[in-house]
N, CA, C and O of each residue as an XYZ file, in Angstrom:
684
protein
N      17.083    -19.932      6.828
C      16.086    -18.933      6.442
C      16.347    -17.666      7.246
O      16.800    -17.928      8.360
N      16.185    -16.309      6.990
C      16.321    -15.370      7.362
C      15.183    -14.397      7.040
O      14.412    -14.405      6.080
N      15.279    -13.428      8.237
C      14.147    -12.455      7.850
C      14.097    -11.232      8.456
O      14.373    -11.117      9.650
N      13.808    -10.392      7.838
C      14.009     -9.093      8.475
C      12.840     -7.826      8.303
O      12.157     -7.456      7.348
N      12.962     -7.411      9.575
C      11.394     -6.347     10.002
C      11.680     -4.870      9.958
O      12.698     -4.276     10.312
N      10.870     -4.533      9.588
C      10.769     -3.039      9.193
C       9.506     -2.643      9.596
O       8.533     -3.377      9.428
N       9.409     -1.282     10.240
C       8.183     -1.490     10.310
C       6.699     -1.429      9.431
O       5.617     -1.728      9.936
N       6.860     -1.038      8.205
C       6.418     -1.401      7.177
C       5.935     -2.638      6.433
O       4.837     -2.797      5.900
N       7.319     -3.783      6.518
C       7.087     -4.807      5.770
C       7.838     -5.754      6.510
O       8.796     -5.404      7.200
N       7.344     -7.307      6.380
C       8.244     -8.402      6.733
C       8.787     -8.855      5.578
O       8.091     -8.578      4.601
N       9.896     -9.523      5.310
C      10.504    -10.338      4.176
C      11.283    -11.183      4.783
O      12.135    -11.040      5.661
N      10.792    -12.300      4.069
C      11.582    -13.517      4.451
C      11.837    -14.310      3.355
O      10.991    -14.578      2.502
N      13.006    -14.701      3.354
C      13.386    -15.708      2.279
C      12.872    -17.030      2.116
O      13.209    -17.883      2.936
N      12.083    -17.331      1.150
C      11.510    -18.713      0.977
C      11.805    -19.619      0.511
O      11.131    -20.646      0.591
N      13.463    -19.484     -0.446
C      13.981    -20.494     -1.019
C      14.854    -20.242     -1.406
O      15.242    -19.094     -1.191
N      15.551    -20.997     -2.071
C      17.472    -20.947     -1.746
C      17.700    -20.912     -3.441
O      18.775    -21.120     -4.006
N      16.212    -20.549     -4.191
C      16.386    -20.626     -5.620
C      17.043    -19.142     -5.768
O      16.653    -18.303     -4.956
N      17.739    -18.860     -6.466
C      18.146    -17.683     -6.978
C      18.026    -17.170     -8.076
O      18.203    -17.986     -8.980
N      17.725    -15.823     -8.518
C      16.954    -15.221     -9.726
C      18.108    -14.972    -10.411
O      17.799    -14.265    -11.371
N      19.705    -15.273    -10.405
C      20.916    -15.137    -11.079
C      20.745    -15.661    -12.195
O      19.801    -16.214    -12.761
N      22.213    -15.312    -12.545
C      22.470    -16.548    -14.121
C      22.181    -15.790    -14.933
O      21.676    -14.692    -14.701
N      22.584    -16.469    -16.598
C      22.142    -16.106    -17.706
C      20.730    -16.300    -18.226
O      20.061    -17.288    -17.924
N      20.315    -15.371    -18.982
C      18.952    -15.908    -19.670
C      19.606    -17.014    -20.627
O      20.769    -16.802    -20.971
N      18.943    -18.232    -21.115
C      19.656    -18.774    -22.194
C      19.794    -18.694    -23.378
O      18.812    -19.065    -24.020
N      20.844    -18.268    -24.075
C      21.496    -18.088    -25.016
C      22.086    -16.693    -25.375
O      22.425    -16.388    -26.518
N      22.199    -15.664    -24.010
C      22.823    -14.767    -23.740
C      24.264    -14.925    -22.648
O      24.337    -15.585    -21.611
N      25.171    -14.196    -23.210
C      26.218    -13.972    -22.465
C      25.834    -13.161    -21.556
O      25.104    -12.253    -21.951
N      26.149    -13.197    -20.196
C      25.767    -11.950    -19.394
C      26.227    -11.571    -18.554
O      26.297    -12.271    -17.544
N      26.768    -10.245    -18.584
C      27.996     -9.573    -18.304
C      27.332     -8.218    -17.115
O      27.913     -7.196    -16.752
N      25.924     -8.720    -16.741
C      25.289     -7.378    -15.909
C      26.279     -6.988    -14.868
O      27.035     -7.764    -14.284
N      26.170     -5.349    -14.655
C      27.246     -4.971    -13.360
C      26.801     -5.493    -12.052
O      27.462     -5.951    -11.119
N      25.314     -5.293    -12.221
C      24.786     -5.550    -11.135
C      24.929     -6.852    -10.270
O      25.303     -6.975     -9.103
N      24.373     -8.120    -11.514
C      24.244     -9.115    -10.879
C      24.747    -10.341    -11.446
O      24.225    -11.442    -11.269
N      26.164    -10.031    -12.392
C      26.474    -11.258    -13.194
C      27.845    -11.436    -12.353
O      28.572    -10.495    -12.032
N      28.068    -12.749    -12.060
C      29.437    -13.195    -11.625
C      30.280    -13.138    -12.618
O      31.347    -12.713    -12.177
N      30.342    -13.352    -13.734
C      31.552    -12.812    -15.004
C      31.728    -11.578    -14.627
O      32.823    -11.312    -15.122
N      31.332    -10.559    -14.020
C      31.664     -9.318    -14.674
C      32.465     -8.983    -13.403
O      31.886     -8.929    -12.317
N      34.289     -8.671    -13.563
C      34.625     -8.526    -12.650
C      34.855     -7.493    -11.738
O      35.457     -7.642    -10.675
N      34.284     -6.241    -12.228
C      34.119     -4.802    -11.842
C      32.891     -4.724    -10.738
O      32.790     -4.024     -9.731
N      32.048     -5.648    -11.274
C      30.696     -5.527    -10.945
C      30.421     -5.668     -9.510
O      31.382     -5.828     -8.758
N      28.868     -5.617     -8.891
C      28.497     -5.953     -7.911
C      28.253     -6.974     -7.026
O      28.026     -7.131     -5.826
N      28.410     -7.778     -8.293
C      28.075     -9.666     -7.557
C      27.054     -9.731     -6.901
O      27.223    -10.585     -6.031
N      25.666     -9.105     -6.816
C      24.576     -9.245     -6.365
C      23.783    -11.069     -5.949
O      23.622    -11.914     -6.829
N      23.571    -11.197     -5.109
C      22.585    -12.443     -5.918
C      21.418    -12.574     -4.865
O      21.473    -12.689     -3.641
N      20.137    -12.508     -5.896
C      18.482    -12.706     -5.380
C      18.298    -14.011     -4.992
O      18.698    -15.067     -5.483
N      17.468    -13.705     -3.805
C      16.507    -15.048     -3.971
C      15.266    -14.990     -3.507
O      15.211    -14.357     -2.452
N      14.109    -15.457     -3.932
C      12.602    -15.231     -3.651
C      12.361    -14.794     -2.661
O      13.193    -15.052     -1.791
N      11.514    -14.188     -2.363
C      11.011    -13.871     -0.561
C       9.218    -14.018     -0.926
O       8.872    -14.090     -2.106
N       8.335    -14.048      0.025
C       7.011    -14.226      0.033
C       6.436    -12.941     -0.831
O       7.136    -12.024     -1.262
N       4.793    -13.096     -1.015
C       4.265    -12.038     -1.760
C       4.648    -11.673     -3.049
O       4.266    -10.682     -3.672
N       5.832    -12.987     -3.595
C       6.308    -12.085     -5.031
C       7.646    -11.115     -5.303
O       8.139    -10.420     -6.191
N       7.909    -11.575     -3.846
C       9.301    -10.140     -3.765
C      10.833    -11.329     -3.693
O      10.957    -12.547     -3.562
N      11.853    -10.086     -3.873
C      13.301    -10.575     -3.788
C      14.118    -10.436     -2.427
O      13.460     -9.833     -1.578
N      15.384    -10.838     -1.997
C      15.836    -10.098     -1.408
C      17.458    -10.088     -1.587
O      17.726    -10.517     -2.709
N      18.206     -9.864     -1.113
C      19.977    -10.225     -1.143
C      20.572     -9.287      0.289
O      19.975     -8.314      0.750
N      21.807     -9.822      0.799
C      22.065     -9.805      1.900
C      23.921     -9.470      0.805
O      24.269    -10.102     -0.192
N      24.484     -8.643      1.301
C      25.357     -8.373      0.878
C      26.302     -7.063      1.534
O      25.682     -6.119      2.024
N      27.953     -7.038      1.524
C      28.825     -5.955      1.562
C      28.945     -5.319      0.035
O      28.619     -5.925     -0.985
N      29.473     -3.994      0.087
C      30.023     -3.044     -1.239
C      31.128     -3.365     -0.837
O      31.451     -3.815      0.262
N      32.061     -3.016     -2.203
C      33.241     -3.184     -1.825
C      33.663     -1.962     -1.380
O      32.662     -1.341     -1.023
N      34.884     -1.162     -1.192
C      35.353      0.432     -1.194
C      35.486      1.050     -2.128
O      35.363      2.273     -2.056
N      35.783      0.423     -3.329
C      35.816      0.723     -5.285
C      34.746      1.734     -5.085
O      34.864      2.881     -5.514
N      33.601      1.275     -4.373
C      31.995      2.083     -4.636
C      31.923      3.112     -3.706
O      30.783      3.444     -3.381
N      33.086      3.845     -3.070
C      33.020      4.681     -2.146
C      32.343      6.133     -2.944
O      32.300      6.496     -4.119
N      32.001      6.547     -2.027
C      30.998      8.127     -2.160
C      31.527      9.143     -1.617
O      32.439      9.861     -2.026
N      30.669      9.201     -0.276
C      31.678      9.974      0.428
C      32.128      9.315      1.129
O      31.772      8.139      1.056
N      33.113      9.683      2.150
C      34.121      8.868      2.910
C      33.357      7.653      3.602
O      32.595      8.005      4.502
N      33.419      6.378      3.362
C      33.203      5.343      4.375
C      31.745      4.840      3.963
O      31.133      3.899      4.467
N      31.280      5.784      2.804
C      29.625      5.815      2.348
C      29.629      5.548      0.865
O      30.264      6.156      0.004
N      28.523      4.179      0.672
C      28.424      4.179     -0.390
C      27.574      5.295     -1.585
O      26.555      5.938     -1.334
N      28.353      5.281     -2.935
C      28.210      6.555     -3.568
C      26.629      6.183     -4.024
O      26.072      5.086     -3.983
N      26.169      7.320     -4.418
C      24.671      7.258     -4.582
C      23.941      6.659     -5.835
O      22.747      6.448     -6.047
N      25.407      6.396     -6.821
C      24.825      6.243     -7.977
C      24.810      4.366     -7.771
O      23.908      3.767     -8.356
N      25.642      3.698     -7.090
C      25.517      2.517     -6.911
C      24.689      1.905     -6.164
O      24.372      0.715     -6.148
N      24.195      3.165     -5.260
C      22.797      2.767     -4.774
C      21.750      2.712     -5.148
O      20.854      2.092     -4.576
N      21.585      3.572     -6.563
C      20.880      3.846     -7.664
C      20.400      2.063     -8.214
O      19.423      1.325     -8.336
N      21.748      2.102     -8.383
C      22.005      0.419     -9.071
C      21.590     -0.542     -8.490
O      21.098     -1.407     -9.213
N      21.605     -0.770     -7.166
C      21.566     -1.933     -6.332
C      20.032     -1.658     -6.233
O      19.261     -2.604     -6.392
N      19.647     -0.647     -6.027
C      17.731     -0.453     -6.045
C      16.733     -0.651     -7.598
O      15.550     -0.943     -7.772
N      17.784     -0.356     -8.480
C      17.574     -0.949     -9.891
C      17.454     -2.842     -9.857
O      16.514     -3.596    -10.109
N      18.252     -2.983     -9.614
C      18.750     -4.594     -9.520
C      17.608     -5.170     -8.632
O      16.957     -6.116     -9.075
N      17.413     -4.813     -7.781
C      16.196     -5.536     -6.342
C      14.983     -5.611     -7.080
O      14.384     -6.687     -7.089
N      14.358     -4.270     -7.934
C      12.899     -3.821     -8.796
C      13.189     -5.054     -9.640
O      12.610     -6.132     -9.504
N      14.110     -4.796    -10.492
C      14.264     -5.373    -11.689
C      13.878     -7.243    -11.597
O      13.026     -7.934    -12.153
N      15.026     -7.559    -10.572
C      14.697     -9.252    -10.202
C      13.716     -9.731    -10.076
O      13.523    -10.874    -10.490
N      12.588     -8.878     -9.342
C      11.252     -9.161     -9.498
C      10.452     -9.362    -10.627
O       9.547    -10.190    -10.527
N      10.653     -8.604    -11.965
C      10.740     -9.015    -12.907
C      10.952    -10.451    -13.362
O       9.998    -11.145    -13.715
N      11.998    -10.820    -13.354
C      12.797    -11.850    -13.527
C      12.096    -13.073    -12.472
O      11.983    -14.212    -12.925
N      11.672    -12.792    -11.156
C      10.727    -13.984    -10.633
C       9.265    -14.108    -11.292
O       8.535    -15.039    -10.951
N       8.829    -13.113    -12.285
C       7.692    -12.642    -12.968
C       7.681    -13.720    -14.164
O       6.704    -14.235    -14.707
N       9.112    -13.917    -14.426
C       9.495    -14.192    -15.356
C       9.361    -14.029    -16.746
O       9.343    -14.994    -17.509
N       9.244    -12.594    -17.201
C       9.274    -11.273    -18.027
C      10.795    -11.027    -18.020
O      11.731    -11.422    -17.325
N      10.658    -10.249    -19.033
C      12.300     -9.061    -19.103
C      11.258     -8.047    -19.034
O      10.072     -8.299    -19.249
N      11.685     -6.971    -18.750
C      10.872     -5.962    -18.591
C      11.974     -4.784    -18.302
O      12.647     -4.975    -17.289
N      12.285     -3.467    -19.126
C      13.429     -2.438    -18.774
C      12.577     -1.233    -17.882
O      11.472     -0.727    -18.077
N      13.242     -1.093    -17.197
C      13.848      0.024    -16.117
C      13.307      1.794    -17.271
O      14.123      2.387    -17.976
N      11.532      2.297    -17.084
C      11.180      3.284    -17.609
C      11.826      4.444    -16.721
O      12.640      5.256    -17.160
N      11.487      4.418    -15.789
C      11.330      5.042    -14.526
C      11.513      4.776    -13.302
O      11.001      3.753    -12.847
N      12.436      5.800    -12.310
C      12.636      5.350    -10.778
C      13.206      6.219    -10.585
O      13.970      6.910    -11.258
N      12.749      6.246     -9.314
C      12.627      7.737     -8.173
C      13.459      6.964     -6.697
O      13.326      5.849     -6.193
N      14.169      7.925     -6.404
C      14.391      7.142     -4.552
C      14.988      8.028     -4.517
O      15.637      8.766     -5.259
N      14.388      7.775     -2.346
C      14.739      8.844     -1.371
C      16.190      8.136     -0.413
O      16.272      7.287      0.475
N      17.080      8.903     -1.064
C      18.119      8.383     -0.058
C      18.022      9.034      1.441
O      18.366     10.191      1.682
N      17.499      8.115      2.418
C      17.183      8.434      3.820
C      18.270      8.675      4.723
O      18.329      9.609      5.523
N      19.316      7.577      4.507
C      20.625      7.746      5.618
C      21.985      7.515      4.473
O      21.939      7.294      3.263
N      22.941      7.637      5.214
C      24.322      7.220      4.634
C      24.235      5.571      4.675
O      23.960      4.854      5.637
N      24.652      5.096      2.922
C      24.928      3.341      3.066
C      25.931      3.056      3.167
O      26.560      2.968      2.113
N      26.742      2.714      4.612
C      27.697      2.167      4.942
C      28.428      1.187      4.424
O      28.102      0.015      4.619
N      29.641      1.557      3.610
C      30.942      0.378      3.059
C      31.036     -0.516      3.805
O      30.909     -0.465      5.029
N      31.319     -1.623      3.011
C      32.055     -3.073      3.892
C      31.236     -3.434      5.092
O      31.775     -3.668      6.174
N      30.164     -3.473      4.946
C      29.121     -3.535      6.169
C      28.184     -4.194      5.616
O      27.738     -3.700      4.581
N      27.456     -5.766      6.199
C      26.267     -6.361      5.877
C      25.231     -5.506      5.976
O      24.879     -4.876      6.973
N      24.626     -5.512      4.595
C      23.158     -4.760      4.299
C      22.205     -5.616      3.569
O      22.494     -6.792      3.350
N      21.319     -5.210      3.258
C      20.013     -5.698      2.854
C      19.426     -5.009      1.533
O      19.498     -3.786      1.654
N      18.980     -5.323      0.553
C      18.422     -5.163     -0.821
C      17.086     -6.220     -0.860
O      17.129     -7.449     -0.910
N      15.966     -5.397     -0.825
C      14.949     -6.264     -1.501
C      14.007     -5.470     -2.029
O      13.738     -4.450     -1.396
N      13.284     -5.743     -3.306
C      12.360     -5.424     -4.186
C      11.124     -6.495     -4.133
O      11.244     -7.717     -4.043
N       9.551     -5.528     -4.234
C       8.691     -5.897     -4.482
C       7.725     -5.554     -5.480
O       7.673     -4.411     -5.935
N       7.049     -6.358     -5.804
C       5.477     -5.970     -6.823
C       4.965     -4.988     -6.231
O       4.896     -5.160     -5.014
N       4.495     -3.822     -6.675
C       2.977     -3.448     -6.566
C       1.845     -3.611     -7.023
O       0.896     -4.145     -6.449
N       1.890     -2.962     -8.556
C       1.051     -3.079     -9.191
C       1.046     -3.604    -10.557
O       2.196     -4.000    -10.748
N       0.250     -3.839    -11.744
C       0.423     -4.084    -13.077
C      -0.519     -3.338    -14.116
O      -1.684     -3.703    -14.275
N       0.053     -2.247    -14.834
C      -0.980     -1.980    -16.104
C      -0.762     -2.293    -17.265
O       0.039     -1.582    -17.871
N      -1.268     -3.234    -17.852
C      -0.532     -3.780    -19.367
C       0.781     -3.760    -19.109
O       1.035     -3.792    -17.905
N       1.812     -3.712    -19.915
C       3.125     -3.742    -19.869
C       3.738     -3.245    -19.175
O       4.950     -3.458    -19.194
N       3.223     -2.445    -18.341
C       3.714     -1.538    -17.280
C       3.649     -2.238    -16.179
O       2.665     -2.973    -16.104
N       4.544     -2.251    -15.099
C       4.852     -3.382    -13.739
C       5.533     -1.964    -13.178
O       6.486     -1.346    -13.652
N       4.774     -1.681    -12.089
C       5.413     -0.829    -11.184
C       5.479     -1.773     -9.564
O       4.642     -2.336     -8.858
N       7.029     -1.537     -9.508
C       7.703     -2.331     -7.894
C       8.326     -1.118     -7.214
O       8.216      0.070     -7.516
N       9.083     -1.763     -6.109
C       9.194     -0.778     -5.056
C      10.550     -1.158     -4.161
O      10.230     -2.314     -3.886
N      11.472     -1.026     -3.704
C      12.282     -1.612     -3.214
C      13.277     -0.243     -2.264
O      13.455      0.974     -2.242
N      13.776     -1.781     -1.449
C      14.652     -0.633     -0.681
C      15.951     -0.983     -0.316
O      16.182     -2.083     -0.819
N      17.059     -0.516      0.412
C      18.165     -0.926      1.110
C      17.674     -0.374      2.483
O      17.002      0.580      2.876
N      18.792     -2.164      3.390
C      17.809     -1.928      4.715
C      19.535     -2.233      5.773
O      20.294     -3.192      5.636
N      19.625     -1.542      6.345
C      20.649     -2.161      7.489
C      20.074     -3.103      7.936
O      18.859     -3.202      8.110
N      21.193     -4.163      8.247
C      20.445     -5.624      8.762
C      19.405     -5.703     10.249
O      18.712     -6.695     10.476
N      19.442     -4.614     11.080
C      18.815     -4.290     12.062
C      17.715     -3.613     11.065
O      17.318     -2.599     11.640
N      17.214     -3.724     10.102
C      15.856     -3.229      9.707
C      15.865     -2.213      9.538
O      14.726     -1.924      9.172
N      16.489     -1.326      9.561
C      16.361      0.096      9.194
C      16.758      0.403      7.729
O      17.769      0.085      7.104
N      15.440      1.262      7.292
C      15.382      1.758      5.726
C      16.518      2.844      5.663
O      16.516      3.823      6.409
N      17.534      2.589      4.676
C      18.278      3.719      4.641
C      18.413      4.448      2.781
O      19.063      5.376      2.300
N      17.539      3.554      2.268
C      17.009      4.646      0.799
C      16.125      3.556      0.048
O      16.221      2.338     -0.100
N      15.299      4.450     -0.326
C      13.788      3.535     -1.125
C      13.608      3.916     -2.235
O      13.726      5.104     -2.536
N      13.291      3.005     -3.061
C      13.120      3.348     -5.093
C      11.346      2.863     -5.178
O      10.636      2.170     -4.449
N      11.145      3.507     -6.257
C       9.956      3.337     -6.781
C       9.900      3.027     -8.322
O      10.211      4.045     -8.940
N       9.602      1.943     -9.181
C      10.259      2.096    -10.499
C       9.056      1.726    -11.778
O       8.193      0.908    -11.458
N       9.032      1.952    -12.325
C       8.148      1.508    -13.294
C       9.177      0.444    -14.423
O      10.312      0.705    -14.823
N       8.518     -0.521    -14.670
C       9.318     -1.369    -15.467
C       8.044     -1.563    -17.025
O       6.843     -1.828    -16.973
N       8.927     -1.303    -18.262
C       8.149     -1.913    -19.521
C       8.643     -3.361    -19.735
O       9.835     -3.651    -19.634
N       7.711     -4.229    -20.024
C       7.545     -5.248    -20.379
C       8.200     -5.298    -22.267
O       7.716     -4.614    -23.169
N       9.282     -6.217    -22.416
C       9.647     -6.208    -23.394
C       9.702     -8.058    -24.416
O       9.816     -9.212    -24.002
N       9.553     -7.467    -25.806
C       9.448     -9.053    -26.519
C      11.196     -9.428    -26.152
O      12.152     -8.996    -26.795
N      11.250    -10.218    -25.112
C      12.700    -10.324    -25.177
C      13.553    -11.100    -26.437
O      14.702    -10.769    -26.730
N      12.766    -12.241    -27.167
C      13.504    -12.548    -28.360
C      13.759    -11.167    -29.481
O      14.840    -10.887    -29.999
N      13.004    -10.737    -29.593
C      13.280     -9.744    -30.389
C      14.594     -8.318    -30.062
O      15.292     -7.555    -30.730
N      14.322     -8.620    -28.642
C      15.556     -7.826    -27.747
C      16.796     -8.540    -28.479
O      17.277     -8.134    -29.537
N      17.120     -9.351    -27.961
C      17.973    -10.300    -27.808
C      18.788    -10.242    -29.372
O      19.981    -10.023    -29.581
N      17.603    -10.543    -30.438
C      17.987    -10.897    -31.810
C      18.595     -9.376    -31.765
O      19.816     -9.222    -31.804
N      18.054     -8.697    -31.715
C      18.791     -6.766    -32.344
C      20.081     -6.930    -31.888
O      21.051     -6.783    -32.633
N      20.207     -7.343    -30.251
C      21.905     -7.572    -29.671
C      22.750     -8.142    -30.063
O      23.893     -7.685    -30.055
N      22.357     -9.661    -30.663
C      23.168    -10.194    -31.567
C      23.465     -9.624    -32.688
O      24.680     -9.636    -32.887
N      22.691     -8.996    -33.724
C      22.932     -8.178    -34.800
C      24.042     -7.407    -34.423
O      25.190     -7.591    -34.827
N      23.598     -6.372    -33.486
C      24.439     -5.575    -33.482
C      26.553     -6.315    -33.427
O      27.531     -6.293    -34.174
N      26.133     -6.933    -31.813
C      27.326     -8.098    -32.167
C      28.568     -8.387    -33.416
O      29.741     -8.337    -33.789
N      27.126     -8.730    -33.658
C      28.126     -9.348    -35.738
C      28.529     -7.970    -36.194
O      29.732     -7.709    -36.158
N      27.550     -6.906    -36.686
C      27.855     -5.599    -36.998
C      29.238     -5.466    -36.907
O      30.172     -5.386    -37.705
N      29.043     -5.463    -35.257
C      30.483     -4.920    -34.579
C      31.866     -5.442    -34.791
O      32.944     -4.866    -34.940
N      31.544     -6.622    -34.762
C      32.579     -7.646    -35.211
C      33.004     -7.758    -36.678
O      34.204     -8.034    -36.659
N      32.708     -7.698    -37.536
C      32.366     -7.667    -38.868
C      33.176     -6.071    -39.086
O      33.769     -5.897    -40.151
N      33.169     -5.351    -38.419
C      33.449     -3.745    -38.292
C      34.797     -3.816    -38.462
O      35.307     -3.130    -39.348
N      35.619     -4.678    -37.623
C      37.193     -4.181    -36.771
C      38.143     -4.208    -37.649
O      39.293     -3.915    -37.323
C-alpha cells in the first residue's frame, strides 16, 4: 500500500483492483490507458479512498516538451485519464466536456511521478472531478478541473461499430 501527502489531500491506495482493461465487447486501443496501444501511455489506475484514483508512473522521452520536461499536451492527457477513471470507478462512461489546468512546475521525464483524480461534485449527467500530477515527495506540479457528461454507452458503442463496418465496407 502506498500513500502520498500533499498538503491539501491524503491518497492512499486501497486495492490492487485496477480501473484498466476493455469495456466488454470493445477493442481498446486508448493512448492513455490501453496496453495494446503501443505509442501510448500505459497508464494504469487503481482505487484510492473517498472515490478517487491514483497511478504511480515514468513518461517515456517520446513525450519530451521542453528539454528533460514533459510536453504539456501529455500532461493534458495524463490529467484527462486520472478525471476520467473516476468515472470508470463510478462505473459510468461519461466524456471529457470540459477541463482547465494550472501547470505549476516543470513534469520531469523518466522520473517516478504521481497521477490521481477525484469526485467532487454531481449535477444530473454532469460529474465534475479534479485531479492532479504530484512528484512522489508530494508536491503538486499541475492540477485539472474537468467536467465529465454522462453518456448511454450502448448506444455509444453501437454508432462505433457502425461506423467500423461503414469503414470497412468502404476500402
Amino acid at each position: 500500500m502506498t500513500s502520498t501527502r500533499t498538503k491539501k489531500k491524503t491518497t492512499t491506495a486501497t486495492s490492487a483492483h485496477t480501473l484498466d482493461g476493455p469495456i466488454p465487447g470493445l477493442v481498446h486501443h486508448c493512448f492513455g490507458c490501453s496496453q495494446e496501444n503501443r505509442t501510448g501511455l500505459h497508464l494504469r489506475f487503481q482505487e484510492t479512498e473517498n472515490g478517487g484514483v491514483a497511478s504511480e508512473f515514468r513518461v517515456a522521452r517520446r513525450f519530451e516538451g521542453p528539454p528533460g520536461h514533459v510536453h504539456g499536451g501529455i500532461i493534458a492527457t495524463i490529467l484527462d485519464e486520472a478525471m476520467g477513471k473516476v468515472n470508470r470507478r463510478k462505473g459510468i462512461v461519461a466524456l471529457t466536456r470540459h477541463m482547465s489546468i494550472d501547470y505549476l512546475r516543470p513534469v520531469p521525464l523518466a522520473t517516478r511521478i504521481r497521477a490521481v483524480g477525484w469526485p467532487v461534485k454531481e449535477e444530473g449527467r454532469k460529474h465534475f472531478h479534479a485531479g492532479e500530477i504530484r512528484a512522489i515527495d508530494g508536491t503538486v506540479l499541475a492540477r485539472a478541473k474537468g467536467v465529465f457528461i454522462v453518456v448511454n454507452s450502448a448506444e455509444l458503442f453501437e454508432k462505433y461499430k457502425q461506423r467500423l463496418t461503414f469503414s470497412a465496407s468502404n476500402r
